[in-house]
C-alpha positions as CSV (number, residue, x, y, z in Angstrom):
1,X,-27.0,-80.3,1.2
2,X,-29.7,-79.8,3.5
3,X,-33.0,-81.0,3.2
4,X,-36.4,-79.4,3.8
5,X,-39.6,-80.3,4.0
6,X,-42.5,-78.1,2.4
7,X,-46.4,-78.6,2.5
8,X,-47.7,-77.5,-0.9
9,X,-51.3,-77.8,-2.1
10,X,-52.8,-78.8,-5.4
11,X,-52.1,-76.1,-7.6
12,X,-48.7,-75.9,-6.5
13,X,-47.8,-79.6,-6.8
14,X,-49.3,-79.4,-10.5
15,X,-47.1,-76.3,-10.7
16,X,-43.8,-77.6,-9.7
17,X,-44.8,-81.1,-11.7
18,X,-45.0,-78.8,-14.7
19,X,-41.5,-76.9,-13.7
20,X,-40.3,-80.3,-13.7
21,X,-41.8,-81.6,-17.3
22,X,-41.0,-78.6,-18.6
23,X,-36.8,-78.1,-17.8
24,X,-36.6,-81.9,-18.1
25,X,-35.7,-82.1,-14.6
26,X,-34.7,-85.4,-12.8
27,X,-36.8,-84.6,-9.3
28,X,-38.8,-82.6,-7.8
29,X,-35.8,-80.9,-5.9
30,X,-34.6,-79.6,-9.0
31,X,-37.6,-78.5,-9.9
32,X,-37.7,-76.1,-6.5
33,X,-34.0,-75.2,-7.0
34,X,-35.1,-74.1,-10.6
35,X,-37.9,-71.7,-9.1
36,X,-35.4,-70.4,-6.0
37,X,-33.0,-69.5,-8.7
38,X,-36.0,-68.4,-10.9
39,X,-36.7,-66.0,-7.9
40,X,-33.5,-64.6,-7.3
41,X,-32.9,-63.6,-10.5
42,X,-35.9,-60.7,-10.0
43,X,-34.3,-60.1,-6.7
44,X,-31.1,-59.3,-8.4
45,X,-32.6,-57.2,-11.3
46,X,-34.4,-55.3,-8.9
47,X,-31.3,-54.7,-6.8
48,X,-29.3,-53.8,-9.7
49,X,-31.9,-50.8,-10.4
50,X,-30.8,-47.7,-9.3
51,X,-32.6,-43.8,-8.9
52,X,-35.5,-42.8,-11.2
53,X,-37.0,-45.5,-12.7
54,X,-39.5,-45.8,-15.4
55,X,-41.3,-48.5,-17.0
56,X,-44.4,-50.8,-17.5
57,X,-45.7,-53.1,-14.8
58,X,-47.6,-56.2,-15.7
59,X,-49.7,-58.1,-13.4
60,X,-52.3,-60.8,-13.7
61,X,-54.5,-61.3,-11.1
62,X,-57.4,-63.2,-10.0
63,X,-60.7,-62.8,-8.2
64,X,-61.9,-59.8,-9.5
65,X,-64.0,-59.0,-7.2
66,X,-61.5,-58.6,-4.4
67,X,-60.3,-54.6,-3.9
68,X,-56.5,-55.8,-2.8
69,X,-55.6,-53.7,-6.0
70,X,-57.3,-50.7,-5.7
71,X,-56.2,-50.2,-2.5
72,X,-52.7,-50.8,-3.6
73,X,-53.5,-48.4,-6.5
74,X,-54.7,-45.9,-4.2
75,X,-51.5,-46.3,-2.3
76,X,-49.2,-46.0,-5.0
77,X,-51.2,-43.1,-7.4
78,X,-48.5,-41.0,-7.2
79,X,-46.0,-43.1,-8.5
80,X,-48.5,-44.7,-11.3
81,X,-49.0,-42.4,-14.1
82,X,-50.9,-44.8,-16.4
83,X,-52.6,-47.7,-15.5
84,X,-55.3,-50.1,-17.9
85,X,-57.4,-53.0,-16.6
86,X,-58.6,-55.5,-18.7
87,X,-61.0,-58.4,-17.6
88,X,-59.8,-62.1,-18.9
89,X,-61.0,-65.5,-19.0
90,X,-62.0,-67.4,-15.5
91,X,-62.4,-63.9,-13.6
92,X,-59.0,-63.1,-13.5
93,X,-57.8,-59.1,-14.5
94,X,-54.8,-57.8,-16.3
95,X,-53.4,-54.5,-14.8
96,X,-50.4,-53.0,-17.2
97,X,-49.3,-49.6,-15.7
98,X,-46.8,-47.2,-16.3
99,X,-44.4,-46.5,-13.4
100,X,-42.3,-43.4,-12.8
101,X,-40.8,-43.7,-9.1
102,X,-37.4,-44.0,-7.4
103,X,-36.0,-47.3,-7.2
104,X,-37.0,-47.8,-3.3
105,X,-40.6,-47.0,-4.5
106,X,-41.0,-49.7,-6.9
107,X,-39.3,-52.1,-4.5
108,X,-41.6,-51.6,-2.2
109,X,-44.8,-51.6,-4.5
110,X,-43.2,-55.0,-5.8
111,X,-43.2,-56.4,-2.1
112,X,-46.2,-55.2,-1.2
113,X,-47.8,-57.1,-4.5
114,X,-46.4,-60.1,-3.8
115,X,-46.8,-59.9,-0.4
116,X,-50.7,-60.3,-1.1
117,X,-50.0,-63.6,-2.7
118,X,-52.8,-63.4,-5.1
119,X,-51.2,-62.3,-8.4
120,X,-49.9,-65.1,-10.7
121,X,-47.8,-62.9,-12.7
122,X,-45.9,-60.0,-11.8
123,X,-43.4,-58.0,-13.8
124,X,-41.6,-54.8,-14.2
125,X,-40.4,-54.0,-17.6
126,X,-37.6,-51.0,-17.9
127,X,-38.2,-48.3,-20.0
């Protein structure tokens, strides 16, 4: 097994301490494996979707003041049919959309969301 060495900062520490507690986990490293395999699993449900696609998209974001989303928005306005933002607790936003897009679309609106690294919850629901 190899071993690798990660710098994380506060939040994420108290994150993967949590991922621990949580999934009763013996270590730490479990806790990472849990959250690689936690990963791949939306890699693979994304690679197991195929042609037209349609569906909601849920984000949670933070910072509301920062226009990462409506330039993604912008980007994407042809493949986003509905879209509703809602303003939550500690400035963060909700943004649900409806999606209607070929599957390479939506992979590539899904990268270039999490690419940003400032959503804390991203998911695409099949219609």
């Amino acid at each position: 097994m190899g071993i690798v060495s990660i710098s994380l900062n506060d939040e994420n520490m108290n994150a993967l301490d949590r991922i621990q507690k949580t999934y009763r986990l013996t270590g730490r490293s479990e806790a990472v494996r849990a959250a690689i395999n936690a990963a791949l699993s939306d890699i693979r449900e994304l690679e197991g979707m195929d042609g037209m696609l349609e569906g909601v998209l849920v984000i949670v974001r933070g910072n509301h003041d920062d226009p990462w989303m409506i330039r993604l928005q912008a980007k994407y306005e042809s493949v986003i049919k509905t879209q509703l933002h809602s303003h939550l607790q500690n400035r963060k936003c909700l943004e649900v959309m409806v999606i209607s897009c070929m599957s390479e679309e939506l992979t590539e609106l899904l990268r270039d969301i999490r690419s940003e690294g400032k959503a804390d919850y991203v998911k695409f629901v099949r219609g």
